[in-house]
Each structure stands twice: as C-alpha cells, then as structure tokens.
C-alpha positions, -999 to +999 in steps of 0.1 A: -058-236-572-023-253-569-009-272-547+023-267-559+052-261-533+080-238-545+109-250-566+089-276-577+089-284-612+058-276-633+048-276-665+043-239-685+006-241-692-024-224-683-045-250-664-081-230-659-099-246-692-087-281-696-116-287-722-086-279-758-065-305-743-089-330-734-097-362-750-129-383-748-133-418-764-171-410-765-175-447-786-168-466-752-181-445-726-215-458-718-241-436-702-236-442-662-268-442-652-265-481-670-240-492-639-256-470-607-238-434-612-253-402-620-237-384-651-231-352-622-212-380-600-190-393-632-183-353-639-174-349-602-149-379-609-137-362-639-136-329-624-108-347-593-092-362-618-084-325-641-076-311-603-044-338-606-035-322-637-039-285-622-010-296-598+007-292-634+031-318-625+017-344-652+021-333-689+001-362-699-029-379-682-049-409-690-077-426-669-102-456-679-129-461-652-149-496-651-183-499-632-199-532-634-175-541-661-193-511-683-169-480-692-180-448-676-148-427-681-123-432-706-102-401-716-065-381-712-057-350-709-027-329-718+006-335-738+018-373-747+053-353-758+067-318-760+054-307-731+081-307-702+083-289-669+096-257-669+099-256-705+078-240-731+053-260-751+069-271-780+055-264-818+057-301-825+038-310-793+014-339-796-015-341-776-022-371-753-054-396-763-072-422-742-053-447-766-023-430-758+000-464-750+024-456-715+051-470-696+033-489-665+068-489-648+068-514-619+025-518-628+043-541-648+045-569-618+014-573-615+016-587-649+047-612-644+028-623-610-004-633-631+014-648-660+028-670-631+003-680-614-008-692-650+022-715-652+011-729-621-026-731-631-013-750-663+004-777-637+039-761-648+052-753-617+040-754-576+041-718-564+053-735-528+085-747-548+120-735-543+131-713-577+158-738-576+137-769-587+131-750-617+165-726-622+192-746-605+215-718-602+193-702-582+206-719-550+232-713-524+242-678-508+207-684-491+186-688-519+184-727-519+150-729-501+138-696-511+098-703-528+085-687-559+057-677-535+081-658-513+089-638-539+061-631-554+053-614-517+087-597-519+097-621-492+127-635-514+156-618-496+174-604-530+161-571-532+181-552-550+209-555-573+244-551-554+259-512-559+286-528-586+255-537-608+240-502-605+228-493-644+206-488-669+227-513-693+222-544-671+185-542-667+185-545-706+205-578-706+184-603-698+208-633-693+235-610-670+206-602-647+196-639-643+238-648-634+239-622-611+207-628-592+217-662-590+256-653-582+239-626-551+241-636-515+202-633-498+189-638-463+165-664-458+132-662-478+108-650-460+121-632-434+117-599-442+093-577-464+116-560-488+101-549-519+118-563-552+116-531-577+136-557-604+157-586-592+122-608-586+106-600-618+138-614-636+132-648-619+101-651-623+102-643-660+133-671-662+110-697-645+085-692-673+111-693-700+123-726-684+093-744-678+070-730-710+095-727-733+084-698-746+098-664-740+082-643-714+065-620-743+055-653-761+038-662-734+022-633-720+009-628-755-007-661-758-023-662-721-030-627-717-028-599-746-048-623-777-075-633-753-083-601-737-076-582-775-049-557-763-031-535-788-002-531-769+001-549-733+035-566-739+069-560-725+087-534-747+075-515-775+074-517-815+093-493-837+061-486-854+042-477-816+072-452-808+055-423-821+028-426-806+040-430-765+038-408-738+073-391-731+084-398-695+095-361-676+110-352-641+088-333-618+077-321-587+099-317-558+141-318-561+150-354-543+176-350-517+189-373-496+183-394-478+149-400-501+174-402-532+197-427-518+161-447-511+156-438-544+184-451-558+187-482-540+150-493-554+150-484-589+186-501-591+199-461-612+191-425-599+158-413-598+165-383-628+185-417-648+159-432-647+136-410-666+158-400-688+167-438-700+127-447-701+123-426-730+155-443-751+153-467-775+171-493-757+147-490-730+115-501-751+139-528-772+146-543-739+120-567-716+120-556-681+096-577-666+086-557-634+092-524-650+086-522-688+053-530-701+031-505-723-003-500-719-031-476-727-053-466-690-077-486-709-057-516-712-049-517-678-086-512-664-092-543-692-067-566-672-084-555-641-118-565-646-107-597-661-098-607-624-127-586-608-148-612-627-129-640-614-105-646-646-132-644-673-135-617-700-162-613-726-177-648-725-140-666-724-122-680-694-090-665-695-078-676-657-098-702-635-117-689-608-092-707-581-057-691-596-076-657-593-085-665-560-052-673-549-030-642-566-059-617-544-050-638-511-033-619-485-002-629-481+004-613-447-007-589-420+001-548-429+037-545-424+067-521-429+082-524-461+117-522-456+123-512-490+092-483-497+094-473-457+059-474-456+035-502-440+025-524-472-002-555-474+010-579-503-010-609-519+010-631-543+016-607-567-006-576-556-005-547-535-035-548-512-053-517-503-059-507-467-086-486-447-089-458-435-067-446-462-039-472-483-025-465-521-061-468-536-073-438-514-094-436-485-113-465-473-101-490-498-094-527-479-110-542-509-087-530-539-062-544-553-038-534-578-006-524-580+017-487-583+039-476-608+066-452-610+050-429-601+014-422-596+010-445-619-021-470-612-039-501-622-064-515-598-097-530-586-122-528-559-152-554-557-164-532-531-172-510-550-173-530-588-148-510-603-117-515-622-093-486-636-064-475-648-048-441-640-014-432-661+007-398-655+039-392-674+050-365-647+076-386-627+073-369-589+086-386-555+075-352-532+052-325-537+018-310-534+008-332-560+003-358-537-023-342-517-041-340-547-038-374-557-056-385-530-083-360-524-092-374-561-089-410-554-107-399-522-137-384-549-142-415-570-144-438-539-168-414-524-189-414-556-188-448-562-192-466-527-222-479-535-223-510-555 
C-alpha cells in the first residue's frame, strides 16, 4: 500500500513483486543465525526495507546491514539510471546492484570529521586550536578564536555561504571557497548550533592540506580507503566509474516556501539545482568535502564498523581507540538546530541519535552516524552491534515516504535490539 500523498512525484513502476529488480550479493551475506538473527527476522528487515521502495519515491535502493561485524543484508533494489519519477522506464535503463557506487551527499562529513580527527591523532593539529593557527586568513570578522572543534559541532558561526555566493560553480572551486570563508563575517564560535551543510567542510579540508601536505583525497586515500580496501570511497568520481553511478532524481512532495527558502539557504543552490547539478560532470570532477563522496551502501556500513570496533578493521589498526573515542563524544545536550529546525545532538563530527525516536529510528540514543541528502544513511549502533549503510537516489524533503522510512528503521531496531 502507498503512502504516497497526491502530487507527489513517483516513479512509473509496478511495485507488488520487487524480486526482477532486486539484487543480492549472496557471496557476502553470511547466514544470520552466525550473529544472533533468525533468517525470518533478516527477511522482515528486508521486507521494511522493499516497503521504502513501494513509496516509489526511490528509483534506486541500496542497503548493507552489519551484525557483529558479519554481513547479513547486502543488496539494492530498482533502477541505478533511467528510471525517473513520473516518467516511463527507459529502454536503456540499468538496474541498480549492491556495488552500485552513490553520492553520500552531506554523509560525506562524517568522513572530513574522521580524516581530522586523524590529523590530530598524528600530533598534526590540537582540535581545541583556533583554525587561524593553522589557516591565518581564517581570522577577523569573528572568526579569530573560532576552534576546529567548534566547527566540527557546527558551532563555527559561518554557516552558510552569503546570498552573492549562491551556486553550483563555487562549490567546485576549491580555492574561492576557502577566500570567501575566510573574507565572511561570523558570530562568535560557539554560540549557536547552526548546521554547516558546506562552508565547514571547506576548512577542515584546507587545515589538512596545510598541515599534511597532501591534498584532501591524498590523504583520505592513504588513512582511510587503502586500509579499509574501498573501491570507491573518495571525494569525486573517475571517468571510468561514471557509468556505473546511481542517477540523482527529484521526488516526493513540490517544496514551497518557506521549507524552500530553508532549503535554499542550507544546500547553498535550490533544492531542484541541486539535483540536477549532482548528476554533471563537473559535479563528480570537483571535491566537495561535506557533500561529494561516492560510496557503495557497503562501503559505508565498512567505515562504520571500523569505529564500532574502536578504529580497527580486519586485524589492522586504522584509528587509535582514543581518537574514536573522542569523534563519538557528545558534544552537547539535544538542541534546536537553527539551521535543520529540528532538535539535533552533535559529537565532533557525528550526528548522535536520540530516544524515543531520533534520525536512526525509534529508540536509538546509541547510534551514530550521519544523514545525507536525503534519506540517505550511514550509521552505527553498539547497542545493538550493528553498522549500515542505507542509499536512495529519490531526492524527497516532504511526503508519505517519510512515514515509511521510519516504520522500517523502526523494524530493523525492533529485530535487532538484542545484542
């Protein structure tokens, strides 16, 4: 049954038998009776996770489950491209696979944040440090005192890019970002909780170039993607990879004001621009670092269980148990989020779940992950020794959708609340 509201935009497919447009990697799913689950409660996971795609807002939809660092689920379902709403499947559509690589979107920070707190393992930089020490420009206009710290809790005071700066172009220049973050007035650090959809990721990714003296893919490609074995996990995407990703589409609900002019204000271009750009060219030659790293749903439950396990993977230490440690600290008390309008609990880096019900579905205080635009999700939960990755290509603010979405995060906590 769907949940669908009218006027909202769906894709032209008959949902009742999902099994021709499904994909299992049966080679890494392990039998879950290994990590605790019965194989009728990984179905019933499976089953919430087809009812999201029966909202027929996603063309494409890929989801890695983790239990006790064992895979249980690793699949996708649906249409990586040629499949849009309110169009008819096209005769050159390609079907979506669990190694189906994905724009994480703002996921992505989650990535900058640990590639940070690296630096900083390393004896590179002090996370209590003004920016300044280590970008000079960085000062003045309230800035001067502002911590990497702060802004890795979206405490910096520079949210957004000013309206003149609006566009798709400038997030794709790396070095005209950096002068006009620097050039931006800010309030003091720290005083409120604003969420930084770009403008911190830039600075955070300049204080590694700086200080490591390596670019920011360089880097996350030595201390991340080589030691955990990822085929993609890096900022951008190959010309030879293009093929193969999931095409971004507008769905769900028309967004009217005021939730555009949110809209706008966050993602730095309109919410339909957006979309549209994420699927160019320049988009995947560029290196956003909170908003354009590719993945597989696999990949991202990977980097999850890495710091579920306290920064070791597969016999190698990949982050010492005390930088893991800090980046899951909270880094304050629930609070409104000036920016998302919704009450948020940050660490360093992380979006904190919250009980009874938080961004990781009900009764979640233990996760930790982070969002991506939108529906998008990497996360983990030691409660429950899980790690996943959940990727949708169906880019929705409003709808019945949503309902969905949790009543099937809602299934797999259910399922798998005991550890």
């Amino acid at each position: 049954m769907s949940l669908a509201l009218p006027n909202t935009r769906r894709i032209a497919i008959d949902t009742d038998d999902l099994s021709g447009i499904t994909r299992i990697d049966r080679r890494a799913e392990v039998d879950p009776r290994e990590v605790g689950l019965s194989p009728e409660a990984v179905e019933q996971i499976w089953q919430a996770m087809g009812d999201m795609y029966r909202t027929r807002v996603y063309p494409a939809l890929t989801f890695c489950l983790r239990r006790q660092g064992k895979i249980v689920l690793n699949r996708s379902i649906g249409y990586a491209r040629g499949l849009a709403p309110e169009h008819p499947l096209a005769p050159n559509a390609r079907r979506a696979e669990p190694d189906t690589p994905v724009c994480i979107f703002s996921a992505s920070k989650s990535v900058v944040a640990a590639l940070i707190h690296k630096l900083a393992e390393e004896g590179g930089i002090d996370l209590d440090a003004p920016v300044s020490r280590y970008v000079p420009a960085f000062s003045g206009q309230g800035k001067s005192r502002t911590t990497i710290a702060q802004i890795l809790a979206h405490r910096g005071g520079f949210p957004f890019f000013t309206a003149d700066d609006h566009g798709p172009e400038l997030l794709a220049d790396w070095d005209a970002c950096i002068d006009r973050i620097c050039a931006m007035p800010a309030e003091r650090g720290g005083r409120r909780m604003v969420y930084h959809s770009f403008t911190g990721g830039f600075i955070l990714g300049e204080v590694i170039r700086r200080v490591s003296g390596q670019s920011l893919t360089e880097y996350l490609d030595s201390r991340l993607r080589q030691p955990l074995g990822m085929r993609y996990f890096t900022y951008g995407l190959d010309r030879r990879s293009r093929s193969r990703v999931a095409e971004n589409y507008v769905a769900g609900q028309p967004v009217r004001w005021p939730v555009s002019r949110w809209a706008c204000q966050a993602l730095s271009v309109p919410f339909e621009e957006v979309v549209a750009v994420s699927n160019s060219d320049f988009f995947m030659d560029a290196v956003i670092p909170a908003g354009n790293l590719y993945a597989t749903a696999e990949e991202l439950s990977r980097f999850y269980q890495m710091l579920l396990n306290g920064g070791h993977y597969h016999g190698q230490r990949v982050f010492e148990p005390e930088t893991v440690a800090r980046m899951l600290r909270p880094a304050s008390p629930p609070q409104l989020d000036w920016a998302l309008k919704i009450p948020m609990r940050y660490t360093e880096g992380l979006m904190l779940g919250m009980d009874p019900v938080g961004l990781y579905g009900p009764m979640c205080g233990a996760a930790y992950g982070h969002l991506g635009f939108m529906n998008i999700l990497g996360w983990a939960d030691p409660s429950r020794d899980i790690a996943a990755g959940l990727m949708t290509t169906g880019k929705a603010i409003l709808g019945g959708h949503l309902v969905q979405y949790m009543r099937s995060l809602g299934t797999l906590n259910r399922l798998c609340r005991d550890v």
